[in-house]
C-alpha positions in Angstrom: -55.6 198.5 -39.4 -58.7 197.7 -41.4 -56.7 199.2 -44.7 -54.1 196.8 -44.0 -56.4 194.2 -43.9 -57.9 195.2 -47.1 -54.8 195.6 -49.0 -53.0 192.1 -47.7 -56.8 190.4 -49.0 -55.7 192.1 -52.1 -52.5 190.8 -53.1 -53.7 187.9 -51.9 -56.2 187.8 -54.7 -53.8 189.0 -57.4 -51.3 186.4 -56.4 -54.0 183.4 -56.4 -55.2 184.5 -59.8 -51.8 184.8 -61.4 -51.5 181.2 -59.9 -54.5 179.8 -61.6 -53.0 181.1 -65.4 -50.1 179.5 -64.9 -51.6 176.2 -63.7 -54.2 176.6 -66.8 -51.2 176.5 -69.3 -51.0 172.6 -69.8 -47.0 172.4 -70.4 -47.3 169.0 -71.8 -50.1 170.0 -74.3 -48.0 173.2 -75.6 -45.2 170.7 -76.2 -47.1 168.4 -77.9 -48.7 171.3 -80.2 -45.4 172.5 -81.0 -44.1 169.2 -82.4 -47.4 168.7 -84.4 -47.2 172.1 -86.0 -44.3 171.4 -88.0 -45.5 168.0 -89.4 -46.0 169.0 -93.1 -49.3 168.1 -94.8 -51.8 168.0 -92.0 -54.3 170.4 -90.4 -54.0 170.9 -86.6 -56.9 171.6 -84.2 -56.1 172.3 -80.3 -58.0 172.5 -77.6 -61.4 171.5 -79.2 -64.6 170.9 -76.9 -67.6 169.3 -78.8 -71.3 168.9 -77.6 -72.4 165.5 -76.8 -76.4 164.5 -75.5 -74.8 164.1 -71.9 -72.4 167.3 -71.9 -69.2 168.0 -73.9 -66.0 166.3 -75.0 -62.9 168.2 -74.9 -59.9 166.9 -76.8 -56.3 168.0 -76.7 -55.5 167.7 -80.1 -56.8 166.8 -84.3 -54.4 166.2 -86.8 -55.7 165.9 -90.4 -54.3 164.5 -93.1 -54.7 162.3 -95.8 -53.4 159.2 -93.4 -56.6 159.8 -91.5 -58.1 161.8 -88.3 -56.0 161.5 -85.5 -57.8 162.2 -82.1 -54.7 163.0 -79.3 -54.9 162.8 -75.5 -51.7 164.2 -74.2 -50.7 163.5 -70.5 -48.1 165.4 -68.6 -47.0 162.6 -66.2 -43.7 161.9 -64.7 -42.2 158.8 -63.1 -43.1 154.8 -64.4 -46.2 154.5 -66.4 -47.9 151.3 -66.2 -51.2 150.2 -67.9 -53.4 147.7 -70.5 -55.8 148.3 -73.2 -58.8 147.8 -71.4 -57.9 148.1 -67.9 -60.2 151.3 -66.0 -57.2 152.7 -64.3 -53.5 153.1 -65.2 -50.4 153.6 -62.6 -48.0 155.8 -62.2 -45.4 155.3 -59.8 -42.8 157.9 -58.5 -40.2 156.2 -56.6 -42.1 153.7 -53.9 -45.1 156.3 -54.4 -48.2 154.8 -56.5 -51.1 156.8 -58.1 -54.2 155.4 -60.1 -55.2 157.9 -63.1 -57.9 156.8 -65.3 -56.7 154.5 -68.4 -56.2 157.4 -71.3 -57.2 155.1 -74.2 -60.8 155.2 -72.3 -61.3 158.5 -71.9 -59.9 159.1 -76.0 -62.1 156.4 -77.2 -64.8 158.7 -75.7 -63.1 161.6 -77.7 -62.9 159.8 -81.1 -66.3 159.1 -80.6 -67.5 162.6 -80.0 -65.9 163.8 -83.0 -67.0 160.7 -85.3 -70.5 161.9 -84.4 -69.7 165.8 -85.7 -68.5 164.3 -88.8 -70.6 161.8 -89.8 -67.6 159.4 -90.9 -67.0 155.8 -90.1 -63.4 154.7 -89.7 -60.8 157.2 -90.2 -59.8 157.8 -87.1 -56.6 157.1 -85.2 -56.3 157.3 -81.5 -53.3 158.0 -80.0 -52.0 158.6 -76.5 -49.0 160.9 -76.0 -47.1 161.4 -72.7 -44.2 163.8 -72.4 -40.7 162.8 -72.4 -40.4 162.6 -68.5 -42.2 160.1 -68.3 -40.9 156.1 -68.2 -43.6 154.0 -70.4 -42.6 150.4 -69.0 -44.8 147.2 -69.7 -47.6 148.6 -71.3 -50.2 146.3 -73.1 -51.9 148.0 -75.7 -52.8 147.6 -79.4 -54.0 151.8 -79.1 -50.5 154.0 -79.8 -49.4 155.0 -76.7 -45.7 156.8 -77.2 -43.6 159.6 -75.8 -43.2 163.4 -77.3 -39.7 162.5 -78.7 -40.9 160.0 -81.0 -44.2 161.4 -81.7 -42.9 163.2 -85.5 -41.8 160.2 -86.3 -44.6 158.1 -85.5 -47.2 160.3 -87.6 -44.9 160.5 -91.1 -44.2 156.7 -90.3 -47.6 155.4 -90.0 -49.0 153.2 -92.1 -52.7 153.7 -93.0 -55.4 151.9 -95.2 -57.2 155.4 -94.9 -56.7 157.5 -97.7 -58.6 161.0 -97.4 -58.5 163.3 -100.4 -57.9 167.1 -99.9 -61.7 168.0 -100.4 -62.8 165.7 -97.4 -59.8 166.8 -95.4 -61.1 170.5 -95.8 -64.6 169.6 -95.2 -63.6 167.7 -91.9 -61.5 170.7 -91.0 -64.2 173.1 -91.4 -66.7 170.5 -89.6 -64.4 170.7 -86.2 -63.5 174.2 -86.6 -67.7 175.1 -86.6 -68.7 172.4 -84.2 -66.2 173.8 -81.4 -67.1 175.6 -78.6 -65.6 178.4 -77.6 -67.9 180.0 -74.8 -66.0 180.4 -71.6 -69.4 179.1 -69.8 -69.8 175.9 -71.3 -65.4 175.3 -70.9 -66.0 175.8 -67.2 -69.1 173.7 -66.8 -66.9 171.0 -68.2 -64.4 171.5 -65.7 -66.4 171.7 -63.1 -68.4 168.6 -64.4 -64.7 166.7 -64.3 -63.5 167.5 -60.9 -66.5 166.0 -59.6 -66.0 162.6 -61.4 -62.8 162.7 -59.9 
């Protein structure tokens, strides 16, 4: 009886683990890394987590290139997003269903500045907010670039930019994010863990 126990406890475990890989694959940032690997003439950074005095800043994506730095918050929502530049919270509404997520050009402004303070630059960055293609982006109110996956290729070779970074600084900025990243698996989980309990 006990064994039986013991073995259902088991494949329990194995099941709830295989679960929690899965769930840690972000669908929408994979797609959103696809599409920016084949824009020519840029370096691409995923998945970057940078110290800052009250913890860490983890940001989906950098794209550099000589049109500038641009810092990338991808969100995997479906249904009607709804939202304004300065607003705390933005909605997302699934047929008569509504939920409050917090307003992404926040939480990336926060990003842009963690990495302005790695690399010691003043404006040359470019925030932008990227939702995939199931989502329905109605009425927004922003001046910060908030667009779908399906245009997002376009959007980067079609931008226009008063920034003009030559191939030495965008090496040097490279190299700055590549060193300034954090890769230990303790500090990735204390940030987890530090944003579940905001939520």
């Amino acid at each position: 009886m006990n064994i039986i126990i013991i073995a259902i406890v088991v494949v329990l475990i194995i099941v709830l683990l295989k679960k929690r890989k899965v769930k840690d694959i972000n669908l929408g940032e994979e797609e959103v890394k696809k599409v920016l690997s084949k824009i020519s003439g840029y370096k691409l950074l995923n998945d970057i987590m940078i110290r800052k005095e009250n913890g860490t800043s983890q940001i989906d994506h950098i794209l550099v290139g000589k049109k500038g730095v641009f810092v990338i918050e991808t969100k995997d929502y479906s249904g009607t997003i709804r939202g304004e530049e300065y607003s705390k919270y933005w909605t997302q509404s699934i047929n008569k269903r509504k939920n409050h997520f917090y307003n992404p050009i926040r939480q990336n402004y926060g990003h842009v500045k963690s990495v302005e303070k790695l690399i010691k630059e003043k404006d040359i960055y470019i925030s932008l907010i990227v939702f995939t293609n199931k989502s329905k982006l109605k009425g927004l109110k922003t001046e910060t670039p908030v667009i779908q996956v399906k245009k997002l290729k376009k959007f980067i070779r079609k931008y226009k930019s008063n920034i003009k970074l030559s191939n030495d600084q965008i090496e040097d900025i490279y190299k700055s994010l590549k060193r300034g990243n954090v890769q230990s698996s303790r500090a990735r989980r204390k940030h987890v863990k530090r944003i579940i309990k905001n939520i």
